[in-house]
N, C-alpha and C positions, 0 to 999 in steps of 0.2 A: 454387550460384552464381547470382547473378542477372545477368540483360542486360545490363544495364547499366554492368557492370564494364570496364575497358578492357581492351581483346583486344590481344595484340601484334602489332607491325607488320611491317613488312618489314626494316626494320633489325634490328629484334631475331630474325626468323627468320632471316636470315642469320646473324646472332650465333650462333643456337643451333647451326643447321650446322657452325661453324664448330669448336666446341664439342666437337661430336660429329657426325660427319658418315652416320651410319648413321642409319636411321630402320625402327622397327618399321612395318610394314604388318602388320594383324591382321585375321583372318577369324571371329573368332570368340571367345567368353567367354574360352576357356582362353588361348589368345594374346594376350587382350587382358590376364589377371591373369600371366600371364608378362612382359609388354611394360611392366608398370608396374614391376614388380620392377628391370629394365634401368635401363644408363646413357643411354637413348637418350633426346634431350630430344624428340622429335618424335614423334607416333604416328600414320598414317595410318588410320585405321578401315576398312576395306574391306567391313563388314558392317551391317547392325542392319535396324530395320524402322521405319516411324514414331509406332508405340508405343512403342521402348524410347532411340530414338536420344539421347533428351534426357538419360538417365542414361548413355548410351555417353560422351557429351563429359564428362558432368559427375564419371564415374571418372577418366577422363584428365587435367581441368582441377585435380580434389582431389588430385591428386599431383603439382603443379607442370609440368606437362608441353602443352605446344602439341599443340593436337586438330583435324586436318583429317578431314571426312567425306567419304567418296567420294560423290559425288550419283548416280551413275551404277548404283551397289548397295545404297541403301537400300531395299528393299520398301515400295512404300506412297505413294512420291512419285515424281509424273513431270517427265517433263525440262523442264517446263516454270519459267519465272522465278518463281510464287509459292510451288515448292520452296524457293526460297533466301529469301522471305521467310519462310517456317517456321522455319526453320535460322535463320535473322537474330534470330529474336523468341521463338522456344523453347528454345532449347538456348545454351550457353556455348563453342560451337566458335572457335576460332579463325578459320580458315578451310573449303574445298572443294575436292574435289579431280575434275576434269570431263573429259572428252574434248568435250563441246558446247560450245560459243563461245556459246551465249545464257545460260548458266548460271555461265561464267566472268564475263562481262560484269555480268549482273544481283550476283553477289555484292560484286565492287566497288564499286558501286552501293551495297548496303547494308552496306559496309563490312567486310565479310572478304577475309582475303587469301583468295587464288585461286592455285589449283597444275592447269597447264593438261598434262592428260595424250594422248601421241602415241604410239599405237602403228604402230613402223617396220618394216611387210610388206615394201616394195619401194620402188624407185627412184620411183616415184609420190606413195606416201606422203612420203618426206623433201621431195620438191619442195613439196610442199601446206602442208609446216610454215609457211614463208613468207605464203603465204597467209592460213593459218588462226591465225596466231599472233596472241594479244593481246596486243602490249606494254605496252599501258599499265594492263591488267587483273591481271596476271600476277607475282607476286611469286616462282616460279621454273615450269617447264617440266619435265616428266616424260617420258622415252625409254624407250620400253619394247621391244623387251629391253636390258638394261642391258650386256652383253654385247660391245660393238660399239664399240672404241676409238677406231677410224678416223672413226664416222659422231661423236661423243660429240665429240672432236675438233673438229669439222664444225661442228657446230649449237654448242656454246661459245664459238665466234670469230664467228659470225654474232648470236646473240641477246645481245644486254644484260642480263636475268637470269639467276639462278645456273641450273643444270640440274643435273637429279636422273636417275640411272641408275635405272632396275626391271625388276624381273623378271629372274627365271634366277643373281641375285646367291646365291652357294651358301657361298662360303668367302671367306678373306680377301685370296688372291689377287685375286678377282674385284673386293673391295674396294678393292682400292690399285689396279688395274690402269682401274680407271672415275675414280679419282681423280686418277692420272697425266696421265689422256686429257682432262681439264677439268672432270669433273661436281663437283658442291661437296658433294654427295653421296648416299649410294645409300639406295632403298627395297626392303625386303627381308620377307617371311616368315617367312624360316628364321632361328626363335629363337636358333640359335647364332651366327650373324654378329652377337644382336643383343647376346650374352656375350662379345664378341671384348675 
């Protein structure tokens, strides 16, 4: 795939959620030739190195399928803004998937969606979402653990973007019970949630 192709947007990743609201998160080869197999239209990569990340997207993208890169796990690049020009100009990603706000920021920038990840330790962290949120960067927002109806709830009625549950999402329960609660929906691992 080359650059230059049109990447999809925010509408269309909504669409896909919508679609399918499960989304493979992969660690690695074999969950990534698992995660292709799936009905999931969305992959989150959660692995590669800056050797191989450009063939990471470009399996993902050769099977019809939206490919965000964790920027935060790639080996090789740091968290700095000219990581995401790499990603912008080497590889056919979609989007990135960040916990830093200068990485969220920069990819908008060069035109990838941006999935802005918050992991919620405690009452400190949720306050800080506010803070640290980019709205206008962010085409949805990631709570990690996903587990957590009440906060999930929360943060849905306050942000304008869709919100995505992760982490700890194990069965299907867990799935309907994150999508009750507002998430548009969940990233997950465990390849059987992504068979559901």
């Amino acid at each position: 795939m080359v650059r230059g192709e049109v990447l999809i947007d925010r509408q269309t990743f909504t669409g896909l959620l919508n679609d399918n609201p499960v989304i493979a998160a992969v660690k690695d080869d074999d969950g990534l030739a698992q995660a292709l197999e799936s009905d999931c239209n969305v992959i989150f990569s959660l692995f590669g190195s800056v050797v191989n990340v450009p063939a990471i997207a470009e399996r993902i993208k050769s099977r019809g399928k939206a490919c965000f890169l964790h920027m935060d796990l790639i080996d090789g690049l740091a968290t700095r803004e000219v990581s995401i020009d790499f990603i912008a100009r080497n590889t056919c990603a979609d989007g990135i998937i960040s916990t830093k706000q200068n990485l969220v920021k920069r990819a908008a920038a060069c035109g990838l969606l941006a999935v802005q990840r918050f992991f919620l330790l405690d009452s400190l962290a949720l306050s800080n979402i506010e803070k640290q949120y980019l709205e206008t960067a962010v085409c949805a927002i990631e709570l990690l653990p996903g587990l957590m109806p009440k906060i999930i709830r929360q943060i849905s009625a306050t942000v304008r973007e869709p919100v995505i549950a992760g982490g700890l999402i194990n069965d299907k329960s867990d799935v309907m019970n994150a999508l009750r609660a507002g998430a548009c929906a969940v990233s997950t691992t465990n390849s059987g949630v992504w068979f559901m």
